[in-house]
Structure formats: structure tokens, C-alpha cells
C-alpha positions as CSV (number, residue, x, y, z in Angstrom):
1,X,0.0,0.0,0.0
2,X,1.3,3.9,-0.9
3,X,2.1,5.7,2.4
4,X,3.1,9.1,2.9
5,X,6.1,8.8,1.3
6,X,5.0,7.0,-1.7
7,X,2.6,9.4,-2.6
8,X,4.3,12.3,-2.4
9,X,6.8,11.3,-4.7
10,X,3.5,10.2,-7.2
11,X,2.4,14.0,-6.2
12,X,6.1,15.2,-7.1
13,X,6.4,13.5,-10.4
14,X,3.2,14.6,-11.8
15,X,3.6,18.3,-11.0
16,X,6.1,17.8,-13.3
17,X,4.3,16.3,-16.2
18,X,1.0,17.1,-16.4
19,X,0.2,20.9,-14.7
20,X,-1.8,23.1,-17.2
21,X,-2.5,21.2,-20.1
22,X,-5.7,21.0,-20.5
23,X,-8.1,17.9,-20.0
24,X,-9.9,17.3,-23.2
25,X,-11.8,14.2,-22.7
26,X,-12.3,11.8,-19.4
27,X,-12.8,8.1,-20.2
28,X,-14.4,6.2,-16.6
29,X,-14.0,2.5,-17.3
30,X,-15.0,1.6,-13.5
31,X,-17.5,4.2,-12.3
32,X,-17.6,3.0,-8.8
33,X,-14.1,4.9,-8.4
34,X,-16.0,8.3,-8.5
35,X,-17.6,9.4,-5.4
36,X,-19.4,12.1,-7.1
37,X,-22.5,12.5,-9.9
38,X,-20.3,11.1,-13.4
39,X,-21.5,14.0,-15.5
40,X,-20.7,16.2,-13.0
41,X,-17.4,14.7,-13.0
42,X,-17.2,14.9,-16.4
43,X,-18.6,18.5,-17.2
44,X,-16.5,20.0,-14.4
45,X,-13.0,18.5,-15.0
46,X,-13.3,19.0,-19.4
47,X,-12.1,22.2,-20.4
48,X,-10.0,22.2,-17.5
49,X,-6.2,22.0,-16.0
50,X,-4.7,21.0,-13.2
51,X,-3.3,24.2,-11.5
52,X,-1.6,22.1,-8.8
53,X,-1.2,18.8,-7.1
54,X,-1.4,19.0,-3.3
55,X,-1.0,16.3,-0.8
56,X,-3.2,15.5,3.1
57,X,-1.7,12.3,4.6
58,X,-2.2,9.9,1.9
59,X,-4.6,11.8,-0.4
60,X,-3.6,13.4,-3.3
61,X,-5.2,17.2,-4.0
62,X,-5.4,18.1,-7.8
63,X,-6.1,22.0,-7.8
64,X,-8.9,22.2,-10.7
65,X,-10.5,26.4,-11.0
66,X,-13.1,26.4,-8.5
67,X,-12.8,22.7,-7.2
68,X,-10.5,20.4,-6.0
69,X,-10.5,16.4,-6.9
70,X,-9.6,14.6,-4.3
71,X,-7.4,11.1,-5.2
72,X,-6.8,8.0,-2.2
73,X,-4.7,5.3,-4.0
74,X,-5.6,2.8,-1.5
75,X,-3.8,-0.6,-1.6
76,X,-2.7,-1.0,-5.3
77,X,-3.7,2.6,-7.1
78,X,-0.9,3.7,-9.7
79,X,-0.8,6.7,-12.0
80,X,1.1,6.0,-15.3
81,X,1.4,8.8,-18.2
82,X,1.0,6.9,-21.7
83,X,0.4,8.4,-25.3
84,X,-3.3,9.0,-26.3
85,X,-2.9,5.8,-28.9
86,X,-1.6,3.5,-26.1
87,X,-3.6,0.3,-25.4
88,X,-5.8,0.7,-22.7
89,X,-5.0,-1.8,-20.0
90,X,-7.4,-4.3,-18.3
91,X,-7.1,-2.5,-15.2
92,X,-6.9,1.8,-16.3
93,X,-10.2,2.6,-15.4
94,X,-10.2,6.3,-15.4
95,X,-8.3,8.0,-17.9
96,X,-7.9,12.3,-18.3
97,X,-6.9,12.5,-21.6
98,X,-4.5,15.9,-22.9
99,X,-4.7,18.3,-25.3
100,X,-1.4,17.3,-26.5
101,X,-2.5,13.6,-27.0
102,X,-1.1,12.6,-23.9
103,X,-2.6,10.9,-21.3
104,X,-3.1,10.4,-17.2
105,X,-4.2,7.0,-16.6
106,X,-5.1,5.5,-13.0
107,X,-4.6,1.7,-12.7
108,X,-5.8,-0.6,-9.8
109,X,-6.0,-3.9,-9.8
110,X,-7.9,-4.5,-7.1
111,X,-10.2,-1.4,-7.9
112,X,-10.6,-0.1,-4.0
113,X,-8.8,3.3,-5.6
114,X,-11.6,6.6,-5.3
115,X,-12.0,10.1,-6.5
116,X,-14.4,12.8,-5.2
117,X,-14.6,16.6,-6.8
118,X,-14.9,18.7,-3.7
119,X,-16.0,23.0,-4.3
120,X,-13.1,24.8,-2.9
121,X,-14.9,26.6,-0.4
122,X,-16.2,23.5,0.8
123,X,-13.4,22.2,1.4
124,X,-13.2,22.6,5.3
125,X,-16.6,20.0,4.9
126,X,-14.8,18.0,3.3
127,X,-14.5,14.9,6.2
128,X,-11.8,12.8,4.3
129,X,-9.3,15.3,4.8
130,X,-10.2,17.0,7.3
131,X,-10.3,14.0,9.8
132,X,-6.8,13.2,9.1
133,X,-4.5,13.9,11.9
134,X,-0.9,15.6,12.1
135,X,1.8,15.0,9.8
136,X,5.3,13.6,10.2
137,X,7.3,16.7,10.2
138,X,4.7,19.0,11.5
139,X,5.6,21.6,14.5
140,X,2.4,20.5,16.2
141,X,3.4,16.7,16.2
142,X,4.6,16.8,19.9
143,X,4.3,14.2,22.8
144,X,1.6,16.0,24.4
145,X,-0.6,16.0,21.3
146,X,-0.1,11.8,21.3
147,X,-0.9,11.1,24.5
148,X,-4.1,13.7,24.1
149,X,-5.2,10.9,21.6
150,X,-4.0,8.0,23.1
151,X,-6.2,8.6,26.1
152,X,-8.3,5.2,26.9
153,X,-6.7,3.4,24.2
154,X,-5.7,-0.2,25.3
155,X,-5.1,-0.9,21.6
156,X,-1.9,-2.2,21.2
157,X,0.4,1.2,19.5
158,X,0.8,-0.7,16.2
159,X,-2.4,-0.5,15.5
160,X,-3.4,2.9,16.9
161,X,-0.5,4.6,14.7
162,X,-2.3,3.4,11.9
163,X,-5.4,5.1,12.6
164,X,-5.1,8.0,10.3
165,X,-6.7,10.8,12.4
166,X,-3.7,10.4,15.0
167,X,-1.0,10.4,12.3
168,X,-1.6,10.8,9.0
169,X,0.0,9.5,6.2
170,X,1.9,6.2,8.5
171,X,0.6,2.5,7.1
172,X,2.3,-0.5,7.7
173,X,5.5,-0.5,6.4
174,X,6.4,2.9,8.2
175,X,4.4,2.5,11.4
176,X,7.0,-0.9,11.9
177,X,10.1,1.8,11.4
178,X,9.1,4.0,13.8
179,X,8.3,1.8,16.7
180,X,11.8,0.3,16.0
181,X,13.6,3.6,16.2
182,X,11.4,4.5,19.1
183,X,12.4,0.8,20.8
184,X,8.7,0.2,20.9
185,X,7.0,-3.0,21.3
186,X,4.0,-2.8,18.8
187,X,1.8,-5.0,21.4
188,X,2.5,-2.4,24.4
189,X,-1.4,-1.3,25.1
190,X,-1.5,2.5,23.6
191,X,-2.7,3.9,27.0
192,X,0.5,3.0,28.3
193,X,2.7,4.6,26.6
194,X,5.1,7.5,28.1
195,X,5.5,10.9,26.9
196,X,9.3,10.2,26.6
197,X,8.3,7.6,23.9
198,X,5.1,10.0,22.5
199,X,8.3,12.1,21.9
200,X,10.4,9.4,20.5
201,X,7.6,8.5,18.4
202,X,7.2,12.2,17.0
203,X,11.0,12.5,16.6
204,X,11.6,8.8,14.4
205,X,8.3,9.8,12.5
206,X,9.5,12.9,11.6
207,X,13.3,11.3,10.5
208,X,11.8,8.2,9.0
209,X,9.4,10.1,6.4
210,X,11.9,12.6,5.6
211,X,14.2,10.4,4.4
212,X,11.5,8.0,2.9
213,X,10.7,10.7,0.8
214,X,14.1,12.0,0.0
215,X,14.6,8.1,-1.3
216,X,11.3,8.4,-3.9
217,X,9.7,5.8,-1.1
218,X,9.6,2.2,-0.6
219,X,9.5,-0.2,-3.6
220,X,8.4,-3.6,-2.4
221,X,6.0,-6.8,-3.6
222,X,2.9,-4.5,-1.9
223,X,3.3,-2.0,-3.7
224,X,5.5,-1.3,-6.8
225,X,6.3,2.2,-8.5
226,X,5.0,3.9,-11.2
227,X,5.5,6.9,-13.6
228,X,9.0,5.2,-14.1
229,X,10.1,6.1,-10.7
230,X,11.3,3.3,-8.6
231,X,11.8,4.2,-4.6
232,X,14.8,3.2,-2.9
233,X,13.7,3.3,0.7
234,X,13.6,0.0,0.9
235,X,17.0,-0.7,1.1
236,X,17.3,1.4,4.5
237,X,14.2,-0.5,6.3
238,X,15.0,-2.0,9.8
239,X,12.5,-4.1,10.4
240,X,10.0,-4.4,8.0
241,X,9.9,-7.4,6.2
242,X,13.2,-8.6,7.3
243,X,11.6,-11.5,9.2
244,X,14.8,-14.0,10.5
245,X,17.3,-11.8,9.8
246,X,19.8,-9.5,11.6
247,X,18.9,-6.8,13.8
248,X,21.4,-3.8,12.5
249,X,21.5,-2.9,16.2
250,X,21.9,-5.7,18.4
251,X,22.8,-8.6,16.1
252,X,18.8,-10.6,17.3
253,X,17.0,-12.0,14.7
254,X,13.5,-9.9,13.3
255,X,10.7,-11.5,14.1
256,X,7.1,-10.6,12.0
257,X,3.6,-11.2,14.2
258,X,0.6,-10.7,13.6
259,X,-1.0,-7.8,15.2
260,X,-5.0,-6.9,14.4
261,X,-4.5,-9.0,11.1
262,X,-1.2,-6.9,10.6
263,X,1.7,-8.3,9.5
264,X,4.2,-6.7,11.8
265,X,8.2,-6.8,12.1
266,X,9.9,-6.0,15.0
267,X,13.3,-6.8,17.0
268,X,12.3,-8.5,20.6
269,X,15.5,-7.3,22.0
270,X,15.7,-3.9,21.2
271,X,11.8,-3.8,21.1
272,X,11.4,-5.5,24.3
């Protein structure tokens, strides 16, 4: 699945490629993806550009005049950029196509990808972004603020740092990284945790995403590039799906668990 990371480098990428030209023609293959009325869709986004691509958590923000379309990847969503004559693959089911006869396709395979036109100035209604929580790398990600949330919580913390109005933007792959740096056990009940590691948690978030995203993201089986960029983050993970092997720290093997239906990698000795 994209995380933060991941789709800010898709957001990065496409501000490159695809900002004002305008949107001729809007082909939906697999209406259920569109959260809104489809000739609404349609009639609004035509004759358009996009003016900018923003990013809240793992949402992507394309700035259309007068309305914002709102993008969640989900588990398996892609974005490739293909020439107008391209075959259309089994699974691109919506496709903006360019003035210049170029195209923005969005693939998913398992089709759980959606899209929802939102009126700018109705966008502080708008409740899928504006439940999301703090970001990695925001001043107002502090200690205190986590254990404001984490009040009552006996969840273990791998699962509550999943829960995207606490964090946003963390899924599983990060979530595993930062307990690790924070030397976090992920079945430790939430309501127990300290501030010292609320603030350890704040800090590796903040660190972890950073370079995540200086690295284009993680390319693994879950979840593979697209837009010909390939993330290298993977080649710095700690934990996460190193099951059996090393511990970089202490020399333990990683063990992976289950936690909530989560596969979850962790170090018992550093992690204890």
C-alpha cells in the first residue's frame, strides 16, 4: 500500500508532467471509483487544467478552477502517463486524456482506488481530509498531542499509529520503522505509553518520512512504482519485512507477528 512517502513522490512527479494542459476528454472504465454524480465529474474537469497537485496524509489534491478532486490510492492505485494511442489496459479505469495527446491513466487492480470533486470553499466539509491527523514533520506533532489521543486506548500502539486521524499518512511499512527507532514493542497497550516515547515516536516519525521521501519511497511486492520512478527506501528498512534476519543494532533475529490481522516486524530485544 502507498504511504506518505509514496505518494508524495507520485504528487512530485506529476507536477512535473501534467500541470496546465488542459483535460480534453475523461474516459471512466470503472464508475464505482467516482464518489461524485459522473456528469458532474465529467462536465466540471473537461475544459479544465490541473493548477496544482497538493498532498493531506495519503490523499492526493489536484487544484482544478473552482474545485479540488480529491485522489486516495488505497492498496494498489498507480498513476502512469501513456500516449493517447496506447492500449488501454485491463485494469486503467479512469483516464484524463490531454490536449497534446497525452494521457493520465489511473490503474488498480484491485479497484478499491476513489476520487471525489470537492467546491473549494467546501473544502473545510470536506470529512476525508479533514479527519486526518498531524503529519510527520509538523511543529504541532509533539508528545503531548499523542498522548491527548491516546487517552483510553488499550489498543496495542501498532495498531493505533495506523489510525489516520492520529498520524496521518503512516501505514504498515512505516508504522513498523518507527516503533523500531522509538524501541517500541507494537503490542504495548497505547494507554501506556510514556510521553518520553510520545516524543520518540514524534521524533523517528519525523526522521523516517523525511528520508523516505528523499529516497522516492519504498519499492516492495505491496506495492510497486509507477510513472517510471522506482523508490529506494527500501534498502534502509529495519525491520520491515526482514523476518529471520539481523537486527542492524543488536545482532537478534527480526521476528514478523501478527497484530490486528497486521503483518508486523519487530526486533524482541531492542523492542522489548
Amino acid at each position: 500500500m502507498p504511504e506518505i512517502a509514496e505518494v508524495e513522490t507520485v504528487r512530485n512527479v506529476l507536477k512535473k508532467q501534467i500541470l496546465n494542459k488542459e483535460i480534453v476528454d475523461i474516459k471512466v472504465l470503472y464508475s464505482n471509483m467516482i464518489e461524485s454524480d459522473l456528469n458532474e465529474f465529467k462536465q466540471v474537469i473537461i475544459g479544465k487544467t490541473f493548477n496544482d497537485i497538493l498532498r493531506r496524509g495519503k490523499w492526493l489534491i489536484f487544484d482544478l478552477d473552482g474545485y479540488y478532486l480529491i485522489s486516495h490510492l488505497r492498496m494498489e492505485g498507480k498513476y502512469f502517463i501513456k500516449p493517447l494511442n496506447e492500449k488501454i489496459e485491463k485494469h486503467e479505469h479512469v483516464i484524463f486524456e490531454f490536449i497534446d495527446n497525452s494521457t493520465l491513466r489511473y490503474h488498480d487492480t484491485r479497484k478499491f482506488g476513489r476520487m471525489k470533486l470537492i467546491k473549494k470553499e467546501k473544502m473545510n466539509d470536506c470529512i476525508e481530509i479533514q479527519k486526518q491527523g498531524l503529519e510527520p514533520g509538523d511543529k504541532n506533532l509533539t508528545g503531548k498531542y499523542l498522548l491527548e489521543k491516546f487517552k483510553g486506548k488499550r489498543l496495542p500502539i501498532k495498531t493505533t499509529l495506523l489510525d489516520q486521524t492520529i498520524i496521518s499518512g503512516l501505514g504498515n511499512i512505516y508504522v513498523d520503522e518507527v516503533l523500531f527507532k522509538s524501541n517500541i514493542n507494537p503490542l504495548k497497550e497505547t494507554n501506556k505509553i510514556t510521553l518520553e516515547e510520545a516524543n520518540n515516536i514524534c521524533k523517528s516519525s519525523n526522521i523516517i518520512i523525511k528520508n523516505a521521501i528523499k529516497y522516492g519511497g519504498t519499492t516492495i511486492r505491496s506495492y510497486t512504482s509507477s510513472l517510471g520512478v522506482k523508490g529506494s527506501y527500501q534498502n534502509y528498512l529495519q525491520v520491515h519485512k526482514r523476518e529471520n534476519q539481523e537486527c542492524n543494532i543488536c545482532k537478534n533475529k527480526i521476528k514478523r507477528i501478527k497484530v490486528n490481522g497486521r503483518s508486523t516486524y519487530y526486533c524482541p530485544n531492542c523492542q522489548k
